[in-house]
C-alpha positions as CSV (number, residue, x, y, z in Angstrom):
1,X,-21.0,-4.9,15.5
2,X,-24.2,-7.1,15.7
3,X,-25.5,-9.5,13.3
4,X,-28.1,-7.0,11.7
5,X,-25.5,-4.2,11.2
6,X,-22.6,-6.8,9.6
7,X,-25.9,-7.6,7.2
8,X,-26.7,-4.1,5.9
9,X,-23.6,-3.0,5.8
10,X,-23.0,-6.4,3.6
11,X,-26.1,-5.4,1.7
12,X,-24.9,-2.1,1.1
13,X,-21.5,-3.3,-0.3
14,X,-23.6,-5.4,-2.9
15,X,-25.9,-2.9,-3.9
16,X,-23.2,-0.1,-4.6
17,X,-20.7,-2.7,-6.3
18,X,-24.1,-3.2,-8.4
19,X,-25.0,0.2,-9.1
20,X,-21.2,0.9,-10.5
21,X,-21.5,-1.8,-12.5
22,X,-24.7,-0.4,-14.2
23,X,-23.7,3.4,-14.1
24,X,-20.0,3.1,-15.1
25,X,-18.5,-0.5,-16.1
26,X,-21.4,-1.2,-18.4
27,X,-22.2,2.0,-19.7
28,X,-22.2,2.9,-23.8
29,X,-20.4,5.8,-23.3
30,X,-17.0,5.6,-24.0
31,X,-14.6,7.3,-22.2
32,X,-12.6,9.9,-23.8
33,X,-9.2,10.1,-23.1
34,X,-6.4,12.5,-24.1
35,X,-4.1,10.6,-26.5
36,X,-1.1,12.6,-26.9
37,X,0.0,15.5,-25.2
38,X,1.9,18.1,-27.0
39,X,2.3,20.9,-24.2
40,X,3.8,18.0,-21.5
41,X,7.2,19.6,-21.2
42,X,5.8,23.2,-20.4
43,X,3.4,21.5,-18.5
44,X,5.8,19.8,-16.4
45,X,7.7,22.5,-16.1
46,X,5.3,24.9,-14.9
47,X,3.4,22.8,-12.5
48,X,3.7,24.2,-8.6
49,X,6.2,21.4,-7.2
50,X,5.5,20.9,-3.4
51,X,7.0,18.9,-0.5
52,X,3.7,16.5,0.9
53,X,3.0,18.4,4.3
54,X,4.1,16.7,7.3
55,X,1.4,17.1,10.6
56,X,1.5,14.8,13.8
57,X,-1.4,15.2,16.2
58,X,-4.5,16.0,14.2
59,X,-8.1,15.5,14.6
60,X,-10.3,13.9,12.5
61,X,-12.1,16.9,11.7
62,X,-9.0,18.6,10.9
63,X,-7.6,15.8,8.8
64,X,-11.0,15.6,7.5
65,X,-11.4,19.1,6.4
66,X,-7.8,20.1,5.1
67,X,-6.8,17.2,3.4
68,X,-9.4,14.4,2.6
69,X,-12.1,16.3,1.2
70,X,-9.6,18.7,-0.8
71,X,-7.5,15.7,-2.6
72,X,-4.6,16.7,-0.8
73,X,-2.0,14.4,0.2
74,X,-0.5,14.6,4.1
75,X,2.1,12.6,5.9
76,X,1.3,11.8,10.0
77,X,4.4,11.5,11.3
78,X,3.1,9.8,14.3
79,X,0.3,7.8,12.3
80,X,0.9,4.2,13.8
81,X,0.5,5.8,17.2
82,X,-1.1,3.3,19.4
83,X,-0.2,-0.1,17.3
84,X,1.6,-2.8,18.9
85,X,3.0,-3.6,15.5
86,X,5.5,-0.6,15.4
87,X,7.7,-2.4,17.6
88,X,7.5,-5.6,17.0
89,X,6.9,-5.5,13.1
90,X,10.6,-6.6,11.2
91,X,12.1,-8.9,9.2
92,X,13.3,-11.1,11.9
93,X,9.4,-11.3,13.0
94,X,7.7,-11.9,9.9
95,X,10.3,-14.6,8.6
96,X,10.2,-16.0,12.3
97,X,6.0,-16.6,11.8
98,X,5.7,-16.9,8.1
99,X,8.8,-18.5,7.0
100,X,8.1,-21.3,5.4
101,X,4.9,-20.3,3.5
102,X,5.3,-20.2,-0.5
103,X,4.6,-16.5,-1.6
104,X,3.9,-15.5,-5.0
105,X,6.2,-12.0,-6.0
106,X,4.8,-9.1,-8.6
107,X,6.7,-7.3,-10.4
108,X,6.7,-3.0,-10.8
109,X,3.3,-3.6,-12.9
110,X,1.6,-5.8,-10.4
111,X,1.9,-8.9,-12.4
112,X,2.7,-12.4,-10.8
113,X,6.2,-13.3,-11.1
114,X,8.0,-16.3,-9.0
115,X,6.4,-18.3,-6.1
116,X,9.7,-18.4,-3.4
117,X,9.7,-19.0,0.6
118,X,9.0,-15.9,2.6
119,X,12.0,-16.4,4.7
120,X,14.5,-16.7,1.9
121,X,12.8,-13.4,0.0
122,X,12.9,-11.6,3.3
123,X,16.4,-12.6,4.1
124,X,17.5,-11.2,0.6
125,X,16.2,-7.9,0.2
126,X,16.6,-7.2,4.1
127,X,20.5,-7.3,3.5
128,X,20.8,-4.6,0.5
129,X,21.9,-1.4,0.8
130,X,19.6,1.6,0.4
131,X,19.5,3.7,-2.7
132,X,18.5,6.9,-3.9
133,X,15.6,8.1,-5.7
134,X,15.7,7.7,-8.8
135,X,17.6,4.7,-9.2
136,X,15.9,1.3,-10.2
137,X,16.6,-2.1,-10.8
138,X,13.6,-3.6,-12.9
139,X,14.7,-7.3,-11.8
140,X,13.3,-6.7,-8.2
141,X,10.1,-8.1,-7.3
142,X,7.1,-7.1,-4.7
143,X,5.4,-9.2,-2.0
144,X,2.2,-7.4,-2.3
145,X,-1.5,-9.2,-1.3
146,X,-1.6,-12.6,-2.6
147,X,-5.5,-13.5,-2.6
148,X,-6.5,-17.1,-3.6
149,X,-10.2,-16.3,-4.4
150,X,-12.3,-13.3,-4.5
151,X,-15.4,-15.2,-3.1
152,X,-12.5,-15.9,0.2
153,X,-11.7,-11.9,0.0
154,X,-15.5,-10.9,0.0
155,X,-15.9,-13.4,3.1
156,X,-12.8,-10.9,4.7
157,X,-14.2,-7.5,3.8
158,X,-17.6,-8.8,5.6
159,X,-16.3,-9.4,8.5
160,X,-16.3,-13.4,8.6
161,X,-12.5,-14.0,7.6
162,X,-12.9,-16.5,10.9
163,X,-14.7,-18.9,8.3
164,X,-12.2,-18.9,6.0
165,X,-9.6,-22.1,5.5
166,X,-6.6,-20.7,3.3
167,X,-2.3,-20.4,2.4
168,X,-2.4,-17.5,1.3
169,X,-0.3,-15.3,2.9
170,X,-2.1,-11.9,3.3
171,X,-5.4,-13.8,4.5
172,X,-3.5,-15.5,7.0
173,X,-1.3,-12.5,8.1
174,X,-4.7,-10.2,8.4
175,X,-5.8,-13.8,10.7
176,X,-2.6,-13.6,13.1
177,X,-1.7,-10.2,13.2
178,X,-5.0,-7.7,14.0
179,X,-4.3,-7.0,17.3
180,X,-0.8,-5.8,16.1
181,X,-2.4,-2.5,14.9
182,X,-5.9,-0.5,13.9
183,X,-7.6,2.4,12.5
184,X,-5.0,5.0,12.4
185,X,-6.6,7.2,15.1
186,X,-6.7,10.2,12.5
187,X,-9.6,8.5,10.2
188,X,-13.4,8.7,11.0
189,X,-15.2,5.4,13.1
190,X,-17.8,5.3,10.3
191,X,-19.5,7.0,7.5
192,X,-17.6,5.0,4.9
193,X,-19.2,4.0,1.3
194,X,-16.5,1.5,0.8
195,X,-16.2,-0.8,2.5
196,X,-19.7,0.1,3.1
197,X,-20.0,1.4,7.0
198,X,-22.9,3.2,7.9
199,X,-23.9,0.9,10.7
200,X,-21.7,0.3,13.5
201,X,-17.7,1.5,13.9
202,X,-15.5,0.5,10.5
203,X,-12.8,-2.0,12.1
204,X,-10.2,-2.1,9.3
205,X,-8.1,-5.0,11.3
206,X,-11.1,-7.0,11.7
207,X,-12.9,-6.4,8.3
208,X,-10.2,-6.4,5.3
209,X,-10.8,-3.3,3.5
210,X,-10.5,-3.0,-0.5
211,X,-6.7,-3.7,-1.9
212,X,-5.7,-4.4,1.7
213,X,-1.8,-5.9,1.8
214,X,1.2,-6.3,3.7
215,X,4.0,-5.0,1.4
216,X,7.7,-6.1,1.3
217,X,10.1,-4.6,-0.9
218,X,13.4,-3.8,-1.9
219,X,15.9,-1.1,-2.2
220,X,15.5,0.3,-5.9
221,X,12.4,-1.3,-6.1
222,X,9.4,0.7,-7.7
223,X,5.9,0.5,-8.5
224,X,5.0,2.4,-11.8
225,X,2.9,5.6,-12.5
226,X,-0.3,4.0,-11.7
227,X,-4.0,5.1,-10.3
228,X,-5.5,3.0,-7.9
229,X,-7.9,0.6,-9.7
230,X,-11.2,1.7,-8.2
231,X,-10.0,5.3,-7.6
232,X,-10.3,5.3,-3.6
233,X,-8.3,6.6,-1.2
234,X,-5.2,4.9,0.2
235,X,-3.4,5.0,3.5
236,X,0.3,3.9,3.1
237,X,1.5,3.2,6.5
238,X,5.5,2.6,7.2
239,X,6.6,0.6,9.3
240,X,10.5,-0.3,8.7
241,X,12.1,1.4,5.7
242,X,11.9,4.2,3.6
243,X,9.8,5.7,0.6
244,X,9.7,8.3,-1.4
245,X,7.8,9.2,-4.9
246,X,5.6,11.8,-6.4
247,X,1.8,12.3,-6.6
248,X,0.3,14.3,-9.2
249,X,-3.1,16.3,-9.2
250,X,-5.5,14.6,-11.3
251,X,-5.5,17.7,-14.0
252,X,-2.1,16.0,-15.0
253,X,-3.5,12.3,-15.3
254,X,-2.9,12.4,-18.6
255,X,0.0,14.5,-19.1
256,X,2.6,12.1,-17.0
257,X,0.8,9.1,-18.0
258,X,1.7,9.4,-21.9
259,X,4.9,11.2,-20.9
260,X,5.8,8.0,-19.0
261,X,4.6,5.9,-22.1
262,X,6.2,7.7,-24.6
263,X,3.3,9.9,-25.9
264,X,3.6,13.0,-25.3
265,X,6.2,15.8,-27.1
266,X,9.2,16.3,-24.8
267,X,11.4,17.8,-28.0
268,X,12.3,20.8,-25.9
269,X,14.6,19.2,-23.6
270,X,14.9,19.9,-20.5
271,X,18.7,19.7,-20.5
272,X,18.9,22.7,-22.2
273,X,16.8,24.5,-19.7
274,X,19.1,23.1,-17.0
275,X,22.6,24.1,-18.6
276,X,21.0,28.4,-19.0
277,X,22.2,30.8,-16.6
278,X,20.5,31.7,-13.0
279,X,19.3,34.6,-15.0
280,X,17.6,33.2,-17.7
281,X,16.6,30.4,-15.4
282,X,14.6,33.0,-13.5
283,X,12.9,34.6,-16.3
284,X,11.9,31.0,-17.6
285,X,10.1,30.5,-14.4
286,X,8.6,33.4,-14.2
287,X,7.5,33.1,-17.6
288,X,6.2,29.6,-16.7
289,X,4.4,30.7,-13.4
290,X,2.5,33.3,-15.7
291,X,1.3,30.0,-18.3
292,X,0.5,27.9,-15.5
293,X,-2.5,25.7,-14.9
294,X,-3.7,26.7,-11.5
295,X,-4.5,22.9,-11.2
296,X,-1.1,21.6,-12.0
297,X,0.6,20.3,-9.2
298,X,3.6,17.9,-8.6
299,X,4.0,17.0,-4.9
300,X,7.2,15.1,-3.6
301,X,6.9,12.7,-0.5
302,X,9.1,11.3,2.0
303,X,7.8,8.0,4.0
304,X,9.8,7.2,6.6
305,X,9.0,4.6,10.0
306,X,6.2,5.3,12.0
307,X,4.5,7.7,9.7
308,X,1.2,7.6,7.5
309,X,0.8,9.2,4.0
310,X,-2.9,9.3,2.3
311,X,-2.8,8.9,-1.3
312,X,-6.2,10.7,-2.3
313,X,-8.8,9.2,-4.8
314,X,-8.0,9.1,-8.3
315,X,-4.4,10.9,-8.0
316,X,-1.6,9.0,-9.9
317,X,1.8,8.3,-7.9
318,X,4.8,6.6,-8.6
319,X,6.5,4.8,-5.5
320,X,9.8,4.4,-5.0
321,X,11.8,1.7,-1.9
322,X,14.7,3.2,-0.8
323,X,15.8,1.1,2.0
324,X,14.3,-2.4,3.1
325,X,10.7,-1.7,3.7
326,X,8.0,-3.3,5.1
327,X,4.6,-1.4,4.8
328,X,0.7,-2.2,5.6
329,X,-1.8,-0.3,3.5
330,X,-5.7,0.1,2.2
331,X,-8.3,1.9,0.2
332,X,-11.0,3.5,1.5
333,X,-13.8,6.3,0.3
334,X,-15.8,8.0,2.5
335,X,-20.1,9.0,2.4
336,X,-19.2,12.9,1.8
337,X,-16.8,12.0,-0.9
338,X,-19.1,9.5,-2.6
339,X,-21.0,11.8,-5.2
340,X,-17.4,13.7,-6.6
341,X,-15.7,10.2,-6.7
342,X,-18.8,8.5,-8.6
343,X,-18.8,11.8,-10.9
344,X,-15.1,11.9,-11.5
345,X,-14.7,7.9,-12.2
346,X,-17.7,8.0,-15.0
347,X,-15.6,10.6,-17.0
348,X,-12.1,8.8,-16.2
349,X,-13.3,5.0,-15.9
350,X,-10.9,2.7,-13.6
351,X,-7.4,3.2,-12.4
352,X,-4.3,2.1,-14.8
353,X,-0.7,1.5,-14.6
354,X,1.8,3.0,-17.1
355,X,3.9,0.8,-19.0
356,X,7.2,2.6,-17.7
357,X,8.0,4.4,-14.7
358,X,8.0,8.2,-14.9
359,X,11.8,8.5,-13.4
360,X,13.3,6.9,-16.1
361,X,12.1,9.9,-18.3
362,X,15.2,12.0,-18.4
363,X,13.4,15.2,-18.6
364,X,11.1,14.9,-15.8
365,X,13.8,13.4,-13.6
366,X,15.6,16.9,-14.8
367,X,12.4,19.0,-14.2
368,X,12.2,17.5,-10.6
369,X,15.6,18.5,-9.5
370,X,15.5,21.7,-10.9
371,X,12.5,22.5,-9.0
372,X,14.0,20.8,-6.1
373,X,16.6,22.2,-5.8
374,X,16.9,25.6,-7.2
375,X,19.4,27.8,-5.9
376,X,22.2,24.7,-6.1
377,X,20.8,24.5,-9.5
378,X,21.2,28.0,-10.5
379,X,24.5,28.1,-8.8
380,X,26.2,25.6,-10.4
381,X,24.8,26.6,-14.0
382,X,26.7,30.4,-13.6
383,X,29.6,28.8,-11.9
């Protein structure tokens, strides 16, 4: 990229930053937002449950058209095709080149908890055993991007990180590791509205795109019901571990948010629905399917090594380590998404993170299994 395409694409990041400032950030308006939710359970309960697809192969139109522009999430099983990084990425290699660096942890709400060495963290959570989902211990702590100043970041996402004198981690990971990996080979070259691409071919290894990070976590570890802060895209790329969560379509937003706070009206327990017979089971459902939101949707996912997952703009997730994991990931937004984004964030602001995490609402946990699992389900309740 030449010196007159890095500048308008720099000028273009300042002047949309700018105009969401005006339109949204500033704006009189005040957001309304749904403050209790009385229907959650049926809501819950009659949302369509899916597993997130799984495709390898797949063009960029193709990923383009069936999942990016509809908000639907998709795994690529073989999305770090092509990146150095897939074989050599580990514990062993990261403690090995960034051992003795202080890193600053988060906790499951993204705040800053204890500053340890990176080989001594590694070393722990690489030794414990893997877990299932569902099961949490609230004393485990994230290495997630660890920024020392936004002016330092803005010098990244432009391109000119080779100016930048730093000990933070993340900056000097992006440094030493870009030729390790690059655009997954599923995702357009340009056309992007953040980080602002319409010149030139969008490098996301050489230009550090919004919330980029390097994450380390482990077994039982979880980050909360949350939406992404600016309500962009992400790409959650595996490289050693596993993952697994849920993503919910935004016409739930609300509903698992103030279930997970403690809002919403979950009186009709969901124990009781589990402990009926197969044949009252099957009426219930059908009686749900018949009250359901079209909208309402509940999608499971399954991250595994070597595969990709898109989170799509504005959807809340919860995210759950299951084994020792080491993941890279970003947010992006594309042009053609641009106007639906911009409309959607001025009636929903910025992203959030709920105070508790989802699983540890009994019900829902419940609710999830049930529609997991079914027919073992139903057997076991006429046994």
């Amino acid at each position: 990229m030449n010196f007159f395409s890095n500048a308008r694409n720099i000028l273009g990041d300042i002047a949309m930053w700018a105009h969401e400032e005006v339109s949204i950030y500033r704006h009189n308006k005040e957001t309304l937002r749904e403050m209790e939710s009385r229907d959650a359970l049926a809501r819950l309960e009659s949302a369509e449950y899916r597993n997130v697809e799984k495709v390898s192969d797949i063009s960029v139109a193709e990923f383009s058209e069936r999942y990016l522009m509809k908000r639907e999430p998709v795994i690529v099983s073989d999305g770090l095709k092509g990146w150095r990084g897939k074989q050599i990425w580990g514990f062993d290699y990261f403690a090995r080149e960034f051992g003795e660096m202080s890193v600053q942890l988060q906790d499951a709400g993204f705040k800053p908890q204890q500053i340890v060495k990176l080989r001594t963290y590694l070393q722990e959570i690489a030794s414990l055993p893997a877990v299932e989902l569902g099961v949490m211990n609230n004393d485990l702590d994230y290495l997630r991007y660890t920024y020392d100043s936004f002016f330092k970041h803005l010098l990244f996402t432009w391109g000119l990180g080779h100016w930048v004198k730093t000990n933070s981690f993340s900056f000097l990971a992006f440094q030493r590791i870009q030729e390790h990996w690059c655009r997954p080979y599923f995702l357009p070259e340009n056309g992007y509205k953040i980080p602002w691409v319409q010149s030139g071919t969008l490098h996301p290894n050489k230009r550090m795109c919004q919330d980029w990070g390097l994450y380390f976590s482990a077994p039982g570890a979880c980050t909360r019901l949350h939406v992404d802060g600016m309500r962009t895209n992400a790409v959650l790329c595996q490289v050693e571990g596993r993952k697994a969560g849920w993503i919910f379509s935004a016409s739930l937003e609300d509903v698992v948010r103030n279930t997970a706070e403690g809002r919403a009206d979950l009186s009709r327990s969901a124990h009781q629905s589990l402990s009926q017979g197969s044949i009252y089971q099957g009426s219930m459902r059908e009686n749900q399917k018949s009250q359901r939101n079209d909208e309402d949707c509940i999608w499971q996912f399954d991250l595994l090594p070597g595969e990709i997952m898109l989170i799509p703009r504005g959807l809340s997730h919860e995210v759950h380590t299951l084994s020792p994991s080491i993941s890279l990931t970003y947010n992006f937004l594309t042009s053609s998404e641009y106007k639906d984004y911009l409309d959607f964030k001025k009636q929903r602001g910025h992203g959030w993170i709920a105070n508790a995490p989802i699983a540890a609402i009994p019900e829902f946990f419940l609710i999830h299994q049930r529609n997991a699992f079914p027919a073992n389900l139903s057997e076991g309740a006429s046994a």
